[in-house]
C-alpha positions in Angstrom: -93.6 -107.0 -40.7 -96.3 -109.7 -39.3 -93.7 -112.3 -40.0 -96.1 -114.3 -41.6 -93.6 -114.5 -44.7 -89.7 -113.5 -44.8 -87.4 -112.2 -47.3 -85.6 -115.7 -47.1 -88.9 -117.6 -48.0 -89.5 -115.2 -50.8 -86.2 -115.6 -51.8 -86.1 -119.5 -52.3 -89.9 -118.9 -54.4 -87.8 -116.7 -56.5 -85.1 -118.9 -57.2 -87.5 -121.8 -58.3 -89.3 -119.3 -60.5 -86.1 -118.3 -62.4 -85.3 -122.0 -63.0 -88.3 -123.0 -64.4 -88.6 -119.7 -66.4 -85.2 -120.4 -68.2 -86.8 -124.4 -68.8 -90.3 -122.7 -70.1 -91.0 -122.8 -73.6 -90.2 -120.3 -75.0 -88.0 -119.5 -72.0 -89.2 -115.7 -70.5 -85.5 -114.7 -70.9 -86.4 -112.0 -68.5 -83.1 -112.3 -66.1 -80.4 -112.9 -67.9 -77.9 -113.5 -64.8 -78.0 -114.3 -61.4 -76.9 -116.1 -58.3 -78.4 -118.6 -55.9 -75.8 -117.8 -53.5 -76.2 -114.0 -53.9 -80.1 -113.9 -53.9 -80.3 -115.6 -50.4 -77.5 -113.6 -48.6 -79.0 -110.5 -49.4 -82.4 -111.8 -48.3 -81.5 -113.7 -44.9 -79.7 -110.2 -43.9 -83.2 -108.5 -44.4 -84.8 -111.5 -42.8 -83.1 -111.0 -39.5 -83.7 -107.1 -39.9 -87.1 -107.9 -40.1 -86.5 -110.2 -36.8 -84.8 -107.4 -34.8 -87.1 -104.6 -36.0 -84.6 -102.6 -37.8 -85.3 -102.6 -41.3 -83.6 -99.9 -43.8 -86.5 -98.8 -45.5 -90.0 -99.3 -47.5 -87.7 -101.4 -49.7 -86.0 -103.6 -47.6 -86.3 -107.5 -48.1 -88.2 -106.5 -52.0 -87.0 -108.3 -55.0 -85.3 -105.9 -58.0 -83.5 -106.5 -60.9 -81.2 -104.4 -62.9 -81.1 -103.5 -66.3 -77.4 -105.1 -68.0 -76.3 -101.3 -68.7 -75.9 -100.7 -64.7 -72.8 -102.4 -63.6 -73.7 -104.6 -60.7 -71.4 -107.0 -58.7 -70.9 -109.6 -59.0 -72.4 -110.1 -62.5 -71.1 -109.1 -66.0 -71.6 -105.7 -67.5 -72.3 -107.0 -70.5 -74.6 -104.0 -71.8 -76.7 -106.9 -74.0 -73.7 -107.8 -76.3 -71.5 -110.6 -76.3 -67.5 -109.2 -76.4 -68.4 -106.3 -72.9 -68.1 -107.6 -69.3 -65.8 -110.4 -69.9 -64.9 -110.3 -65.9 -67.3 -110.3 -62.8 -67.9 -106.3 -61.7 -66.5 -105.7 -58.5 -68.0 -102.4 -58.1 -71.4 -100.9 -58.2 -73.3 -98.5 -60.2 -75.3 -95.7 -57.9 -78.1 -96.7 -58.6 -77.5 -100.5 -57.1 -75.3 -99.1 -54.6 -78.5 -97.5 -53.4 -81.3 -100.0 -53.6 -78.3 -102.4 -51.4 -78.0 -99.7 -48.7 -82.2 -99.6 -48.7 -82.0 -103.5 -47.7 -83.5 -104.7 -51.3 -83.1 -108.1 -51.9 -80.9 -107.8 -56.5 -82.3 -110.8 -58.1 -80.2 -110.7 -61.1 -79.2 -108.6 -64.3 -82.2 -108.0 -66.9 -82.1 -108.6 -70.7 -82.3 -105.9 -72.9 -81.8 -104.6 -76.8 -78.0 -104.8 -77.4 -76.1 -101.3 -76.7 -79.9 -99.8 -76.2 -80.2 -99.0 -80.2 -83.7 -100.3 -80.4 -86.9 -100.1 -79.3 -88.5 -104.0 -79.7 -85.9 -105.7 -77.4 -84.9 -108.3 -80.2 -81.8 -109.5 -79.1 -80.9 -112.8 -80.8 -76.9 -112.9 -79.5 -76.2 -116.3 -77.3 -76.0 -114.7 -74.2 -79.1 -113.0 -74.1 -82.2 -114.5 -76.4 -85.3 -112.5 -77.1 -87.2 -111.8 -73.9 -90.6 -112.3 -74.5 -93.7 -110.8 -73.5 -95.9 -112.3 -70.6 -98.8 -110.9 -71.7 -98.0 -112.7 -75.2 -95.2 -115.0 -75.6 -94.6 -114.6 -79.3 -94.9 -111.1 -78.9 -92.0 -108.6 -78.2 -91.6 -106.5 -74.9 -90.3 -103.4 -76.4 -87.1 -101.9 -75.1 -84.3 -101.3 -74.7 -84.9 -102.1 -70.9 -87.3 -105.1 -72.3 -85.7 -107.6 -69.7 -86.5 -105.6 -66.8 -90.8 -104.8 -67.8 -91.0 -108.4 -68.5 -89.9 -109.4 -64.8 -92.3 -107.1 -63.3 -95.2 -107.9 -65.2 -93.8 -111.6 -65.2 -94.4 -111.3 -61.2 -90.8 -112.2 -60.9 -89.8 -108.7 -58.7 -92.1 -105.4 -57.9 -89.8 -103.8 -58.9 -87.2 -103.4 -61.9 -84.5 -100.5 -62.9 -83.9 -99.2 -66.9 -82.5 -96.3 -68.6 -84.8 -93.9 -71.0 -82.7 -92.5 -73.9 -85.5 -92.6 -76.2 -88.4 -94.4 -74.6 -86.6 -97.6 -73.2 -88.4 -97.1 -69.7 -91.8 -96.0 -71.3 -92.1 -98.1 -74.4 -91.5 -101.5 -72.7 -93.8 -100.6 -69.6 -96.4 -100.0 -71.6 -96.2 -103.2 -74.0 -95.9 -105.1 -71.0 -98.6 -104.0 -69.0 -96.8 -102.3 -66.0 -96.0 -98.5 -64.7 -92.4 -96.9 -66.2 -91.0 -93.8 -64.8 -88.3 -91.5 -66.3 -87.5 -89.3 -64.1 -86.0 -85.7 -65.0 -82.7 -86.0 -66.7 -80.4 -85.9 -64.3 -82.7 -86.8 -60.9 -81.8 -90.2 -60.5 -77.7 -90.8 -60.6 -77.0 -92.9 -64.1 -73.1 -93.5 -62.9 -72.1 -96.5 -63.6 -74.2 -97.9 -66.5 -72.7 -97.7 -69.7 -72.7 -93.8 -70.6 -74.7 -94.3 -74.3 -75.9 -91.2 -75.4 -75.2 -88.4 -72.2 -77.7 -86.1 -73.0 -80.8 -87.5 -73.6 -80.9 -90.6 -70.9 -82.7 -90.8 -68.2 -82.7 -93.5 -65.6 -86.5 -94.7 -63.8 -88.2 -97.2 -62.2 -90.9 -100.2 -63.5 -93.3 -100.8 -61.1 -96.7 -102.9 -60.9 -98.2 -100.1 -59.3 -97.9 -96.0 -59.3 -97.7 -96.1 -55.2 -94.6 -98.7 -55.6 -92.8 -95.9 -58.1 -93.1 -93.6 -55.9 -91.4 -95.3 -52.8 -88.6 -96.0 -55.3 -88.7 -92.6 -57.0 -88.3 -91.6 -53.4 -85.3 -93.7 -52.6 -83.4 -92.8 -55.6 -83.8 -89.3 -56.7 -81.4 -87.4 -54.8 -77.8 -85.8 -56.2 -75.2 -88.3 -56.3 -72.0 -86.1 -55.8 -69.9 -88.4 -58.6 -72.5 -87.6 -61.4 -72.2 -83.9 -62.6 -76.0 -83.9 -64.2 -78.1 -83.8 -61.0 -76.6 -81.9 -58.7 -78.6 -78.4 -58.9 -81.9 -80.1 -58.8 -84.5 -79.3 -55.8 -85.6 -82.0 -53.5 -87.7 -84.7 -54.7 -90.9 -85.0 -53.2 -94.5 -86.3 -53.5 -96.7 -83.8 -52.1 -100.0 -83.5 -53.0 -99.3 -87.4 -54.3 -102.6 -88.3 -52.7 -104.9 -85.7 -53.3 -108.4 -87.1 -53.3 -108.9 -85.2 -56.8 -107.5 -83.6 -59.3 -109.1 -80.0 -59.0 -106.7 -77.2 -59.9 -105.1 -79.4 -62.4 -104.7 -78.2 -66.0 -104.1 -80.7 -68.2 -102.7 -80.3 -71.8 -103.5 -82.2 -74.9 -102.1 -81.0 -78.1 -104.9 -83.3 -80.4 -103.4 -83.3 -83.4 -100.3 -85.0 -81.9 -102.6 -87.2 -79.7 -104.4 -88.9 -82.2 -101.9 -89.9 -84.4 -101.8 -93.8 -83.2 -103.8 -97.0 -84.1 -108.1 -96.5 -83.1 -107.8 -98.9 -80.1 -105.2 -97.1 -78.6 -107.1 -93.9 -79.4 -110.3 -94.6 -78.1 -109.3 -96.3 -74.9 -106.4 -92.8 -74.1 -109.7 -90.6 -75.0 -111.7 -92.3 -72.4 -108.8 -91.9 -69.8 -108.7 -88.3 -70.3 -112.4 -87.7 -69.7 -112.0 -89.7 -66.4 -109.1 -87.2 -65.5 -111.8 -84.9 -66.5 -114.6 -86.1 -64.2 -112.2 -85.7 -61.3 -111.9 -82.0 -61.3 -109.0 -81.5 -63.5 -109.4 -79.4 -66.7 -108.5 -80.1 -70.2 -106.7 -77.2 -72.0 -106.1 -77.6 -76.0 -102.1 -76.7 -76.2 -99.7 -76.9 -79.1 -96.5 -78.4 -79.4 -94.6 -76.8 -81.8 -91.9 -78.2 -84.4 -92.7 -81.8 -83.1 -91.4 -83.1 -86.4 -88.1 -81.2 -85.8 -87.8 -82.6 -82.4 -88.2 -86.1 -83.6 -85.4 -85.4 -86.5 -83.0 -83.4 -83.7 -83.6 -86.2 -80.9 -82.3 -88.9 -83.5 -79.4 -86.6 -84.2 -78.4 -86.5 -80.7 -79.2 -90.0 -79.5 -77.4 -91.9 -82.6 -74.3 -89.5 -82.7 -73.4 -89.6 -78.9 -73.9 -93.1 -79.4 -71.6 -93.7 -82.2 -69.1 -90.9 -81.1 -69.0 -93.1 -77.8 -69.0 -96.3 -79.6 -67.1 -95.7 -82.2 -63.8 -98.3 -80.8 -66.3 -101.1 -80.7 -67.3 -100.4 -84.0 -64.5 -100.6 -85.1 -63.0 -103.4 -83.3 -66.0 -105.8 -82.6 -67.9 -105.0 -85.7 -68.7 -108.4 -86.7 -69.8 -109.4 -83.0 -72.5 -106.7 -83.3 -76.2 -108.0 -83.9 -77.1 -106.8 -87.4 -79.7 -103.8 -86.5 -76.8 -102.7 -84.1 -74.3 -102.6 -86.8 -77.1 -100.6 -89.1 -78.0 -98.0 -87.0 -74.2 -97.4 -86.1 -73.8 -97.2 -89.8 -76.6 -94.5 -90.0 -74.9 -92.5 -87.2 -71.7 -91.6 -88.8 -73.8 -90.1 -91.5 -74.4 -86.9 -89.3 -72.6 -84.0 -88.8 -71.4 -81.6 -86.7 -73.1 -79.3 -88.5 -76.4 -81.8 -88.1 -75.4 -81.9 -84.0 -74.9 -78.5 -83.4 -78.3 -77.4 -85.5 -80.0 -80.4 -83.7 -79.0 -78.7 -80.1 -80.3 -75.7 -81.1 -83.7 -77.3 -81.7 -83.2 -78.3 -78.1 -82.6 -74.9 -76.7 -85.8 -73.9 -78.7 -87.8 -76.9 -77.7 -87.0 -76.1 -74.2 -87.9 -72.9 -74.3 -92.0 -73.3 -75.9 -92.2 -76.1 -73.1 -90.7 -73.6 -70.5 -93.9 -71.3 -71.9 -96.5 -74.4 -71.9 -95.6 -75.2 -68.6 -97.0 -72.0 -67.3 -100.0 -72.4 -68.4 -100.6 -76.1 -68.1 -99.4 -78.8 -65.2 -98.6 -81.4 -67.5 -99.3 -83.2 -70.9 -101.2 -86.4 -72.4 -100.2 -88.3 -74.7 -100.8 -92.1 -75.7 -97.6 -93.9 -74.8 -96.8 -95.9 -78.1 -99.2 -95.6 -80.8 -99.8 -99.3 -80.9 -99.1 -102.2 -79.4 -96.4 -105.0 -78.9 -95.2 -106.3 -82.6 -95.5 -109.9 -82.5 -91.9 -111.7 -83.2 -91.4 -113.6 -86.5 -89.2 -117.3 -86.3 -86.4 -114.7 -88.4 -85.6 -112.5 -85.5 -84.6 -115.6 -83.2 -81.8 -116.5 -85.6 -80.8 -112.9 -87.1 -82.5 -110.0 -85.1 -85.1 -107.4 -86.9 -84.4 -104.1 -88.2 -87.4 -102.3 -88.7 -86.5 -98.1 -88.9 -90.2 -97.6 -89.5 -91.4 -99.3 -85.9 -88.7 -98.1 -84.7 -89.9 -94.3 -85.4 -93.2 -95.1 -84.5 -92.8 -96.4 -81.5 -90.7 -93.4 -80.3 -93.2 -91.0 -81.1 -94.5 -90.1 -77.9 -91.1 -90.6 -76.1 -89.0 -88.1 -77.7 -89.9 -84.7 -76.4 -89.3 -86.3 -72.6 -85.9 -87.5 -74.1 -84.5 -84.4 -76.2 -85.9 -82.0 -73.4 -85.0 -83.9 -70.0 -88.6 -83.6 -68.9 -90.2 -86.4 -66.8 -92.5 -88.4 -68.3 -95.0 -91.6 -66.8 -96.4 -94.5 -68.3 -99.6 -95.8 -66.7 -101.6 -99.3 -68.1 -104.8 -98.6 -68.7 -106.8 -101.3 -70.8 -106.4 -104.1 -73.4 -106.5 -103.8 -77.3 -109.5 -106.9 -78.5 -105.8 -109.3 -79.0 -105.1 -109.1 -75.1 -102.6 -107.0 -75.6 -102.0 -103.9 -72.7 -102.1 -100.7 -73.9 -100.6 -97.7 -71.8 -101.0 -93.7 -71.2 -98.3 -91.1 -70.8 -98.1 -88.6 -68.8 -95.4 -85.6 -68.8 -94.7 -82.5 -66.5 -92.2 -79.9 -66.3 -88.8 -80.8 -64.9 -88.4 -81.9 -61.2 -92.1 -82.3 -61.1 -92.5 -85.7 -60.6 -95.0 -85.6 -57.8 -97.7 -84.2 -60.3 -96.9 -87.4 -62.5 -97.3 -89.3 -59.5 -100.6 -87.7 -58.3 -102.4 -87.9 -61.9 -101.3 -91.8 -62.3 -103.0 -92.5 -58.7 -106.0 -91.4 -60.6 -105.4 -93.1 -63.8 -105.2 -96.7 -62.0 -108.4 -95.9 -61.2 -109.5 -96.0 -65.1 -108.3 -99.5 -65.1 -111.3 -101.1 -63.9 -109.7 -104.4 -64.2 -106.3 -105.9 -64.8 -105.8 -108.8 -66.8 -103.4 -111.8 -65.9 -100.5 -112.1 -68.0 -100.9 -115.8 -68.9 -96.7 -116.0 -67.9 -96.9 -115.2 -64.2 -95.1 -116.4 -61.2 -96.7 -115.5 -57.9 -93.3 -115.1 -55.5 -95.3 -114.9 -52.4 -97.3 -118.4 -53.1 
């Protein structure tokens, strides 16, 4: 607004950045495409907003990227594989549609895990390469989204767009060091990105800061007529966002569940709950029940949506699927209806002790991921990595927000001894973002410092 910087010079610095992070070694492989000519129209238009004093919102002139599985024009919706988007889009998704009527300034398409059936973001096909970790280079970002956490904690954009279907918000925003938000299934419109598994994804914000999620939150959560899911839900807001405490708040920890991750990531998530502690809010012991059900019944529903919607490709492309992605389609046409419909009644009962929890507590703790990034071995370059075992760790935390449609926040707050960040999840009952929100305000707080990631690009140099 002081005009001592424009969207147009911010712009060019951005450009420069993503040449020279495609020359790095190893390239960041963060963006995986985008256009000069694109970049800069969007941004002179906000420029000369700026100029006349009519801008379109908190996020006019601010570099994003999207996540591949939103169709954006006029790049490919290539949904991380190599045989999808074989022309240009020409229309699109909500969710881009929207951040181009607030005046944001789309950098490009982010990498992620082909089709979204993984959680490390090891994607080895020609078009995409393994996007690496800026914290660690030789380190994986986590995913499925892993494109879009490594441009935000890159420095490339403020701001970045994934899905969540079973973590792929949460899981890369806390390997990388930066705030992820699913929101409640259904708040933000997923029309127009590749419709994976329809009843467990979620689509959220990454963020280098809780205050930035919530002007995006903001921007985006509203019922998109064309996208049956969201329509009923009550108006987003973020009161009480800014509280100057957290009295009133009940908090609920279910221990057993909490502990179960590696003793760094344990000791530092105990700390951050006695800071939560020390600012009025109280702890209460709660107990989720059937957790290992819910992570059985998630899988159920994730991998046979998946596959039911997959299933041509399959078929067809089979032998242009990275390896893990043919493997875990293969272990989806095990199920059954039988497994589906039992799974979905685990839902409705899931549902229904959280509907009960909720009532007595504003929201629960958890660790995000019970460790931290895996570091990436010369193998997965050439053929990709198939690791079930991660794969189930990792999602440990994420689930219940998945199978359930609850929202759920990811907040940095430390470093394991390697350098590595390590994040903290917070969940509330559906539509309550705002507490989220509120409690992560507080949480950056516990961060007493942030560490450089030692890949970062400062755009506004």
């Amino acid at each position: 607004r002081s005009g001592k910087l424009t969207p147009s010079q911010v712009a060019k610095n951005i450009i420069a950045v993503l040449e020279d992070c495609d020359k790095s070694t190893p390239p960041l492989r963060a963006i995986v495409q985008w256009d000069q000519e694109q970049i800069m129209q969007m941004a002179e238009a906000s420029t000369a907003r700026y100029q006349n004093k009519c801008t379109l919102s908190y996020l006019d002139g601010i570099p994003v990227c999207l996540k591949e599985e939103f169709k954006v024009v006029p790049y490919h919706h290539r949904v991380g594989t190599v045989y999808l988007g074989t022309e240009p889009e020409t229309e699109d998704a909500a969710v881009a549609k929207k951040l181009r009527e607030a005046g944001a300034v789309i950098i490009g398409v982010s990498n992620m895990h082909e089709l979204g059936t993984g959680t490390t973001g090891c994607n080895p096909n020609r078009y995409h390469k393994i996007a690496r970790n800026p914290y660690k280079t030789d380190h994986f970002t986590g995913g499925s989204s892993s494109g879009s956490a490594a441009a935000v904690a890159a420095g490339l954009c403020p701001v970045a767009i994934g899905t969540d279907g079973g973590g792929s918000v949460r899981i890369p925003a806390s390997f990388c060091g930066v705030v992820g938000l699913k929101g409640t299934f259904g708040r933000i419109s997923s029309r127009g990105s590749l419709p994976l598994s329809y009843s467990t994804v979620s689509v959220g914000p990454f963020c280098t800061s809780v205050a930035d999620a919530a002007i995006v939150y903001s921007i985006l959560a509203e019922p998109d007529p064309l996208y049956p899911y969201g329509q009923k839900q009550p108006k987003a807001t973020l009161s009480g966002m800014c509280a100057p405490d957290l009295k009133g708040l009940k908090l609920g920890v279910d221990w057993t569940f909490f502990k179960a991750c590696d003793a760094e990531v344990l000791s530092i998530c105990e700390k951050a709950v006695e800071h939560l502690q020390s600012l009025g809010a109280s702890v209460v012991e709660v107990s989720v029940p059937e957790m290992e059900e819910v992570k059985t019944a998630h899988a159920i529903c994730i991998l046979s949506e998946m596959r039911d919607f997959l299933q041509p490709d399959f078929n067809k492309h089979f032998y242009e699927l990275n390896l893990d992605t043919r493997a875990n389609l293969a272990l989806a046409c095990q199920f059954t209806a039988l497994d589906y419909i039992t799974a979905n009644r685990q839902r409705t009962r899931s549902m229904r002790f959280l509907q009960e929890i909720f009532t007595t507590v504003n929201c629960i703790l958890t660790p995000a991921v019970p460790c931290t990034a895996p570091r990436i071995c010369e193998s997965d370059l050439l053929t990709g990595c198939s690791d079930l075992s991660f794969t189930v760790r990792s999602m440990r935390f994420m689930q219940l927000a998945n199978f359930t449609g609850i929202p759920g926040l990811v907040v940095p707050i430390g470093y394991s001894t390697a350098g590595l960040p390590i994040g903290f999840q917070v969940m509330a009952k559906w539509w309550d973002e705002a507490v989220l929100l509120r409690i992560g305000l507080k949480l950056e707080q516990f961060r007493c410092h942030t560490k450089k990631p030692s890949v970062y690009y400062d755009i506004l140099a």
